[in-house]
C-alpha positions in Angstrom: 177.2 76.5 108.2 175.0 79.8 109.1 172.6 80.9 111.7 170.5 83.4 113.0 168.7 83.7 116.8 165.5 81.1 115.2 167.3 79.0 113.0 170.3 77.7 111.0 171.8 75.5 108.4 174.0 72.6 108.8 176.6 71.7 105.8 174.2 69.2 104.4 171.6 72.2 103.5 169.4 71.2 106.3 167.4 74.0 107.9 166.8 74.7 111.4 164.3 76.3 113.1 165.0 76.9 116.9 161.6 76.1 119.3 161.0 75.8 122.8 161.1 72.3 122.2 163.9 72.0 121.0 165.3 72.4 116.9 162.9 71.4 114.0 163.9 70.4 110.3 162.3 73.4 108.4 163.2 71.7 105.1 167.0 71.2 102.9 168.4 73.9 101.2 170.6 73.0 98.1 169.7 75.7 95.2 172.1 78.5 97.1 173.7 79.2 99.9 172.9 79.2 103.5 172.0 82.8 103.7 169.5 82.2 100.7 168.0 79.5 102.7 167.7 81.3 105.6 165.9 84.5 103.9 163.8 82.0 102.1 162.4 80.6 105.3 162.2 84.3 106.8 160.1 85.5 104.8 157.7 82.5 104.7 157.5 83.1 108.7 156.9 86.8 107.3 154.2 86.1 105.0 152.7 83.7 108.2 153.0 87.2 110.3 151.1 89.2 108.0 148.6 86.4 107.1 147.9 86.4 110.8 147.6 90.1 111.0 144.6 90.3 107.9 143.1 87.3 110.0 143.2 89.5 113.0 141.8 92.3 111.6 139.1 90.9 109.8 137.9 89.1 112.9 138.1 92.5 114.4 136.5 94.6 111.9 134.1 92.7 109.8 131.2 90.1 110.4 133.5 86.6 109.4 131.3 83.8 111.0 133.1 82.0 113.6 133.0 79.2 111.9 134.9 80.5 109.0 137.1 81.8 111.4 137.8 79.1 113.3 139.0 77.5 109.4 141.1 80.2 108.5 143.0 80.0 112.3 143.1 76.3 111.7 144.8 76.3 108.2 147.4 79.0 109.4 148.0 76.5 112.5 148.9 73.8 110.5 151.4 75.5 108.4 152.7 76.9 111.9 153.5 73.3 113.3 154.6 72.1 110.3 157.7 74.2 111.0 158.2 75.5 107.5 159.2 78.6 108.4 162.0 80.2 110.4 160.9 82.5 113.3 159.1 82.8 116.6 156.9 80.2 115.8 155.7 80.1 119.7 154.8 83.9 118.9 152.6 82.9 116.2 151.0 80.4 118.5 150.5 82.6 120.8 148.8 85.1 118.8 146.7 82.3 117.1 145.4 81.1 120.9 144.7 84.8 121.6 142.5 84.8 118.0 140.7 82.0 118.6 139.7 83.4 122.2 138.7 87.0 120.5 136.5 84.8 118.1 135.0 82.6 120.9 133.8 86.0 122.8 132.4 87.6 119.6 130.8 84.0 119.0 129.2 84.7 122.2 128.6 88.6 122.0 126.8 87.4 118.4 125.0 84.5 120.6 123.8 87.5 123.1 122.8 90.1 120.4 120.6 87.5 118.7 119.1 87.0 121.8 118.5 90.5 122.6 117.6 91.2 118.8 114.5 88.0 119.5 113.4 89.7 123.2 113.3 93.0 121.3 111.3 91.1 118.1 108.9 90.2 120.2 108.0 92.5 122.1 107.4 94.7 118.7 105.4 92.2 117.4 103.8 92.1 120.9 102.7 95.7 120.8 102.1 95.3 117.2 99.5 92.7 118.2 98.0 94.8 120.7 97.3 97.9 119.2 95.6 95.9 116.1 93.1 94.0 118.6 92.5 97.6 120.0 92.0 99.5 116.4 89.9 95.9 115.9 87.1 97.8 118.0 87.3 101.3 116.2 84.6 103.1 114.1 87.5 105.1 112.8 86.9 103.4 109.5 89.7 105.1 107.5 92.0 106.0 110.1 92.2 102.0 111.4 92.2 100.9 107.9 95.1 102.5 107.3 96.6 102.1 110.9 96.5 98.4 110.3 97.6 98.3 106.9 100.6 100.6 108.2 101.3 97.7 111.3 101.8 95.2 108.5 104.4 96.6 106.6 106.6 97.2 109.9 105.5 93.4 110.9 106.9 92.5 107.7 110.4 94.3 108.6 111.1 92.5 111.7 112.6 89.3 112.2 111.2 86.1 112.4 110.7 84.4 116.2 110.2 80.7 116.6 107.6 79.2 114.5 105.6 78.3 117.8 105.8 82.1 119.1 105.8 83.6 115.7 102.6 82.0 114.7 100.7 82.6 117.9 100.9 86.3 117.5 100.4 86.4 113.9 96.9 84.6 114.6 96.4 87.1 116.9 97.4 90.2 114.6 95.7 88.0 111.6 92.0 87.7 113.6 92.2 91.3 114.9 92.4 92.4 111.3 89.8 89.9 109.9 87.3 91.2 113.2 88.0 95.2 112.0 87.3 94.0 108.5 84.1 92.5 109.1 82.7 95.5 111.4 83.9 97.6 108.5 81.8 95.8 105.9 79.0 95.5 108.4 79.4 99.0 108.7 78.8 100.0 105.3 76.2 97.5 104.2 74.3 98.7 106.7 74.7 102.4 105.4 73.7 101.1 101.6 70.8 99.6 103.3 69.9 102.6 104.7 70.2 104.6 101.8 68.3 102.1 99.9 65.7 102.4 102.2 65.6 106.3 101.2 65.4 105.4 97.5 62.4 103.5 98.0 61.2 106.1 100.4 61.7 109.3 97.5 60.7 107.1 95.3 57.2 107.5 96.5 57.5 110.9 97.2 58.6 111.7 93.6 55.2 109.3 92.5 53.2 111.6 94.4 54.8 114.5 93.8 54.2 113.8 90.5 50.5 112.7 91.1 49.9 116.2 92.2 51.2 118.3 90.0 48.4 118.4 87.8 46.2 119.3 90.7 44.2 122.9 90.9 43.1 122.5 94.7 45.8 125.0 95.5 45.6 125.1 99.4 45.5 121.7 100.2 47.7 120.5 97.5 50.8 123.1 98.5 50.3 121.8 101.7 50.5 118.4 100.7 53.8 119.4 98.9 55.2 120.8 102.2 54.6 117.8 103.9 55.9 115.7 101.2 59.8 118.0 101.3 59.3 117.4 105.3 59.8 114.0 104.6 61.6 114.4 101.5 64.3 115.7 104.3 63.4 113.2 107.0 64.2 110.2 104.4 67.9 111.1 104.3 70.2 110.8 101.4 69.9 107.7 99.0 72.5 106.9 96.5 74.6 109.5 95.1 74.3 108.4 91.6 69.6 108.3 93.0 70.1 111.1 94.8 70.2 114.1 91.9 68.0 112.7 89.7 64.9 112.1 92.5 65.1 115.4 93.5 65.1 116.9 89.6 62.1 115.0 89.3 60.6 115.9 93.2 61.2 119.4 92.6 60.2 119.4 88.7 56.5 118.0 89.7 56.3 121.1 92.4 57.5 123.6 89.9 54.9 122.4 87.3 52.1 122.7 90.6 53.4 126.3 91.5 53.7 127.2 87.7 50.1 126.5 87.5 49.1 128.2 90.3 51.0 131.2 89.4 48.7 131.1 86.1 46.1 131.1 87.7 46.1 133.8 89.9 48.1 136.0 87.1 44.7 138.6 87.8 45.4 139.0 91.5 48.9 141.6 90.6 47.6 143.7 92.4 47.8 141.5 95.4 51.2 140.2 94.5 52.3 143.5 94.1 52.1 144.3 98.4 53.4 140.7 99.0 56.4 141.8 96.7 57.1 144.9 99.4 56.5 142.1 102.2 59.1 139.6 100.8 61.3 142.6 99.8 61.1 143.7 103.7 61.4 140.1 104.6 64.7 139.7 102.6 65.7 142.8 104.0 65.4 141.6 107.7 67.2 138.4 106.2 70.0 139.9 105.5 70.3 141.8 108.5 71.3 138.0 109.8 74.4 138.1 108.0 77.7 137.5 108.3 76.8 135.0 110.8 78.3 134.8 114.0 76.0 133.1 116.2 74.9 129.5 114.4 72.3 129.2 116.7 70.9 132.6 116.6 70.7 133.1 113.2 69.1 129.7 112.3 66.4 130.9 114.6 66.1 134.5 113.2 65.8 132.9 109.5 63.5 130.5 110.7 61.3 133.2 112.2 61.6 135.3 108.5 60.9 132.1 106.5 57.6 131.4 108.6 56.7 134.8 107.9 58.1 134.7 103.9 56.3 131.7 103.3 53.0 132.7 104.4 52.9 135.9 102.5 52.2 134.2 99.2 53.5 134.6 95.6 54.9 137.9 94.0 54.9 139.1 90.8 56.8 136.1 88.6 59.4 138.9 87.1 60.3 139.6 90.5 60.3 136.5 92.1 63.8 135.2 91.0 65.5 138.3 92.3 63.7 138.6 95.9 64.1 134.6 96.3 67.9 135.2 95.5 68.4 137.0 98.1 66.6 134.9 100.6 68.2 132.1 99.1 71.8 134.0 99.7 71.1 134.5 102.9 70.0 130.8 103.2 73.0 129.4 101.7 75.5 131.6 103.4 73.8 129.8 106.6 74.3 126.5 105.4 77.7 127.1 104.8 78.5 128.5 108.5 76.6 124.6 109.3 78.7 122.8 107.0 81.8 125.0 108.6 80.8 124.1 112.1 80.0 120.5 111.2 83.7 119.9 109.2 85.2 121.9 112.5 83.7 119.7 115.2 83.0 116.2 113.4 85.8 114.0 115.5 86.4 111.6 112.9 87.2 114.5 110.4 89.7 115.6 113.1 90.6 112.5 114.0 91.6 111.7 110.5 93.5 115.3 110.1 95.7 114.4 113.0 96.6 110.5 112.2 97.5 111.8 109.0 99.1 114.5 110.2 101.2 111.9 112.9 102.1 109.9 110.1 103.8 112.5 108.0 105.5 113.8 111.0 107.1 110.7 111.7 107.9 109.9 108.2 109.8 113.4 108.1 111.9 112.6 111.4 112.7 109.6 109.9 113.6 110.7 106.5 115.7 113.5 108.0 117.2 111.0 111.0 118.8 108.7 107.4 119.5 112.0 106.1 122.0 112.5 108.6 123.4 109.1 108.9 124.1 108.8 104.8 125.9 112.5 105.6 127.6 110.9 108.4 128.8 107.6 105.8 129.7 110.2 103.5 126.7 109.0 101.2 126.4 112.0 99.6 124.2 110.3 96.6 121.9 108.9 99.1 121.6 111.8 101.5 120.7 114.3 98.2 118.0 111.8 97.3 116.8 111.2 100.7 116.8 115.1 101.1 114.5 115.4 97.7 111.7 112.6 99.2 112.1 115.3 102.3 111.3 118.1 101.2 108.1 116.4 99.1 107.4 114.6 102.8 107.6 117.9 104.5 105.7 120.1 101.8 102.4 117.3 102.4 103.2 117.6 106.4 103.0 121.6 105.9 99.1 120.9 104.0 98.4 118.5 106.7 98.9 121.0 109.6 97.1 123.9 108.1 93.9 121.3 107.1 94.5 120.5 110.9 94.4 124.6 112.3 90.9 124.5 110.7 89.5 121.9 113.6 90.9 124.1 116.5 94.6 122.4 117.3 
């Protein structure tokens, strides 16, 4: 007969494993001897040990449901009390009731983060929720567009709440998105109507602008075609694809008028001759304007030299186009300082500048937050391509900030 502290064999080749209940039959032994039969049953306890210890540490270190857990302790249980093995087997049992306890609390630490994971769900979709029934009342037509597009993607990335809750805030999201819509497309029909309106509008003006072109009542008629580009300008822009070719014609029926005109009074050189040194004075006081540094000022002071240019009269025809260029230069150069202020000032320009701007920003402290975390995983691969979308993220933040200096901030 042999024996160790957990077991034995008897002469028969039965084993014997020692319990706190007293000995168990482990199995018969008759292919060696007693030694054999003992190792043989050791190592099974062994191989129940280290089975154990991967159950342990995959409960520990991975996500293993519970339930599977709870299968996998069972299983190792069973071959436990079945006493096939020689060993502590209260040990074992031990560390099994300790397992099933550790997989009990992360059952309820799981049960707990779902929870908080739902609180925190909602109270994204919430907020989501919220600011789409406040960008629901914008004008901020592209801005809000884009704002609400953006809020659906991230609703889209978080996780579902009950049916019940999750349906009640997407209506909400849904009909604050469907009211923005609307006022958008309100919005711009009205704008088409209104620039159909000023077709119609220089559509007459070009009919009578035409009308009159053939006309040799000089006064009257190039007063009539001052009035008519005083409305021409009142009417506002049509259509972009009207817009060109009504003024080509509008301007075309004047130029055919002043052509004639010009024709006319070819004999009075003489005359045109001094208004030449007028306009050539005039443009010289022009151009004293310039550069502009005081919008208002110098939209007054042309004002005042165009009254005066325009009453002069015509010039000699060879020199008109060089003495009108320079008016005109002086004229544009104005315009430009308007457009300048205009672009500099206009709050939805700057309004868009800085959402873009926002945007980027937060799409680079994003990129380079998962930069850092692939680093940290040792995801080299990842972190070089997330470093690439950086840099082309960062290079569009750089244009962003520089369009934004141009509004002041």
């Amino acid at each position: 007969m042999s024996s160790d502290p957990w077991g034995r064999v008897d002469e028969t080749g039965t084993v014997y494993v020692r319990t706190a209940e007293g000995e168990q039959v482990v199995g018969s032994w008759a292919a060696g001897s007693p030694e054999e039969a003992l190792a043989y049953f050791e190592r099974k306890y062994e191989g129940l040990v280290v089975e154990i210890g991967l159950l342990e540490k995959r409960v520990q270190t991975t996500d293993l449901s519970a339930k599977d857990a709870q299968t996998a302790i069972g299983h190792i249980r069973e071959q436990v009390d079945a006493h096939h093995a020689v060993g502590d087997l209260e040990a074992l049992r031990t560390r099994l009731d300790k397992l099933v306890q550790k997989v009990e609390s992360r059952r309820e630490e799981r049960k707990a983060q779902r929870a908080k994971q739902s609180d925190e769900a909602r109270k994204a979709k919430e907020e989501l929720v919220a600011e789409a029934e406040q960008l629901a009342a914008s004008d901020q037509w592209r801005v809000a567009g884009e704002r609400l597009r953006a809020l659906v993607d991230i609703w889209k990335g978080l996780p579902r709440l009950d049916r019940k809750s999750d349906d009640e805030l997407w209506h909400r999201f849904s009909h604050a998105r469907s009211a923005f819509s609307k006022r958008r497309k309100a919005h711009f029909a009205q704008l088409d109507s209104q620039r159909e309106d000023a077709r119609r509008v220089k559509e007459r003006l070009v009919a009578e602008a035409e009308a009159l072109s053939g006309s040799t009542d000089w006064g009257t008629t190039a007063a009539r075609y001052r009035e008519l580009m005083a409305d021409w300008k009142a009417a506002g822009r049509a259509q972009r694809e009207n817009e060109d070719d009504l003024w080509n014609r509008f301007r075309g029926a004047q130029d055919v008028f002043f052509a004639a005109r010009s024709s006319v009074f070819a004999e009075r050189d003489a005359e045109q001759g001094e208004n030449l040194k007028l306009k050539e004075a005039l443009a010289d006081e022009a151009e004293q304007i310039l550069p502009v540094r005081d919008l208002k000022s110098a939209r007054a002071a042309f004002r005042s030299v165009n009254e005066r240019w325009e009453a002069v009269g015509h010039v000699p025809r060879d020199a008109r186009g060089k003495v009108e260029g320079r008016m005109h230069a002086v004229e544009r150069a104005i315009q430009e300082a308007e457009e300048t202020e205009w672009r500099r000032t206009n709050p939805e320009a700057r309004a868009r500048a800085a959402g873009l701007t926002g945007q980027l920003q937060a799409a680079v402290d994003k990129l380079r937050g998962q930069v850092e975390q692939a680093r940290a995983q040792g995801n080299n691969s990842r972190a070089d391509k997330l470093e690439r979308e950086l840099e082309g993220r960062q290079a569009l933040l750089d244009q962003a900030l520089k369009g934004l200096e141009e509004f002041g901030g």
